[in-house]
C-alpha positions as CSV (number, residue, x, y, z in Angstrom):
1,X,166.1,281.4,219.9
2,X,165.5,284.1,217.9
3,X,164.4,283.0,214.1
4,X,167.7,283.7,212.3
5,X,169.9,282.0,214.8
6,X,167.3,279.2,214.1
7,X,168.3,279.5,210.1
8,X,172.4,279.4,211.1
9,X,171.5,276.3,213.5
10,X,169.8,274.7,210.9
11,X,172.6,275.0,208.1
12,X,175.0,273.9,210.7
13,X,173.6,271.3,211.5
14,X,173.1,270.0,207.8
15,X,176.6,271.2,206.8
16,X,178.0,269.4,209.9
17,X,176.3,266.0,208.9
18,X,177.8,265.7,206.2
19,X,181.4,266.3,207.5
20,X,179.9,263.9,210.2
21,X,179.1,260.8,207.7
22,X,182.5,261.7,205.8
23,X,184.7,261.5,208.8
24,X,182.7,258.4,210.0
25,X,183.3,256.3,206.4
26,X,187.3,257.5,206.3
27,X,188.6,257.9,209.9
28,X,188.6,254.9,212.5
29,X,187.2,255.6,215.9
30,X,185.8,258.3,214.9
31,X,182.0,258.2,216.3
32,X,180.2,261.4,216.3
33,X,180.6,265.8,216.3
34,X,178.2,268.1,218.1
35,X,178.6,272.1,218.1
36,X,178.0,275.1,220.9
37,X,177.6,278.5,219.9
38,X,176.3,281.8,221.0
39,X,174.4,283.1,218.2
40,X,175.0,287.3,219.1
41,X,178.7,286.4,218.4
42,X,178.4,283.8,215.4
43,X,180.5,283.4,214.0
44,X,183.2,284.1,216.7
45,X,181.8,281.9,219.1
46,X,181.0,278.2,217.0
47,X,182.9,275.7,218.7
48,X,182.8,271.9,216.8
49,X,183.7,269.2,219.1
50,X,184.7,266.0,217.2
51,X,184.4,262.8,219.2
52,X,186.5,259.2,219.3
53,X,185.7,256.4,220.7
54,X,189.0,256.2,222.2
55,X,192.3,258.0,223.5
56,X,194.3,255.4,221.5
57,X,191.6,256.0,218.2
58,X,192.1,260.4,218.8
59,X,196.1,259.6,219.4
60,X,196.5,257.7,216.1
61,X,194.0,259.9,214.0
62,X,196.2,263.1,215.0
63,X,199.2,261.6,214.5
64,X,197.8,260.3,210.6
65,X,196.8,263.8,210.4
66,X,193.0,262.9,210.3
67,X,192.4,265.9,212.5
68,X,194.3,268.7,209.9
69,X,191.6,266.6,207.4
70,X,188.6,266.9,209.5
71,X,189.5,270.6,210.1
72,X,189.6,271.2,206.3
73,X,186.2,268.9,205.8
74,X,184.3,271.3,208.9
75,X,186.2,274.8,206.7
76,X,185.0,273.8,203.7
77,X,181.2,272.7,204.2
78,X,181.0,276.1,206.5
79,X,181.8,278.0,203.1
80,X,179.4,276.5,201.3
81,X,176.9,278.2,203.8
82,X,179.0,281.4,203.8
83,X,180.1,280.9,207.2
84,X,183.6,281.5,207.6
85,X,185.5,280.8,210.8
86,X,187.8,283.2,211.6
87,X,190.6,280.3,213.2
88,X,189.1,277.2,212.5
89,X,192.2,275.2,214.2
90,X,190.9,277.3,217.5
91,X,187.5,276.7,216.7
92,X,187.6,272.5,216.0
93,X,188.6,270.5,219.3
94,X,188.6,266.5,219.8
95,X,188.3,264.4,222.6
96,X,186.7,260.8,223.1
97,X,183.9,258.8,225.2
98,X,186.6,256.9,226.9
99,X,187.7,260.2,228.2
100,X,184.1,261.8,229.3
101,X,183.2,258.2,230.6
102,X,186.5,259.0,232.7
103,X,186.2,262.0,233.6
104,X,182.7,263.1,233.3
105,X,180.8,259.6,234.4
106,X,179.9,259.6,230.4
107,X,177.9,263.1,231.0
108,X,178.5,264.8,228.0
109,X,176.2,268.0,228.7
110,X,178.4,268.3,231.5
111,X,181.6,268.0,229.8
112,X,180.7,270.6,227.0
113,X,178.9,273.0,229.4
């Protein structure tokens, strides 16, 4: 990884903690958020995937709107770090461990890859 992909890791990864320990204090079920990117086309390429513990936990926070809010958390802590997404709705995606344990025997590198 080349050194200034390292720097935009880095802030991502702080900026998306934060959102991460917001989202876990005000949204139930909500467990965890990871991101992919490739660095050449940042900031194009970020995907943020935001995890439930549960269908029934993602089902209810969409439907509370909890997603829109999560969306808006990720959008604002990016600009902060001058990283603007360029469709943030296309860039954010949820899912839950019920439905990787399902699906994916649990294995989330192979889910996300």
């Amino acid at each position: 990884m080349k050194k200034t992909h390292k720097k935009i890791d880095n802030a991502l990864r702080q900026s998306l903690t934060k959102v991460c320990d917001i989202a876990l204090e005000k949204i139930v079920g909500f467990k965890w958020l990871t991101h992919i990117a490739n660095y050449d086309d940042f900031p194009n390429s970020l995907k943020v995937i935001c995890i439930f513990d549960s269908n029934q936990n993602q089902t209810l926070a969409e439907e509370q709107h909890k997603h829109a809010y999560i969306c808006d958390l990720i959008n604002r802590a990016l600009l902060k770090d001058n990283i603007k997404l360029p469709n943030v709705k296309g860039q954010v995606s949820f899912d839950s461990e019920e439905r990787c344990d399902s699906q994916h025997n649990g294995n989330w590198a192979q889910r996300l890859g």
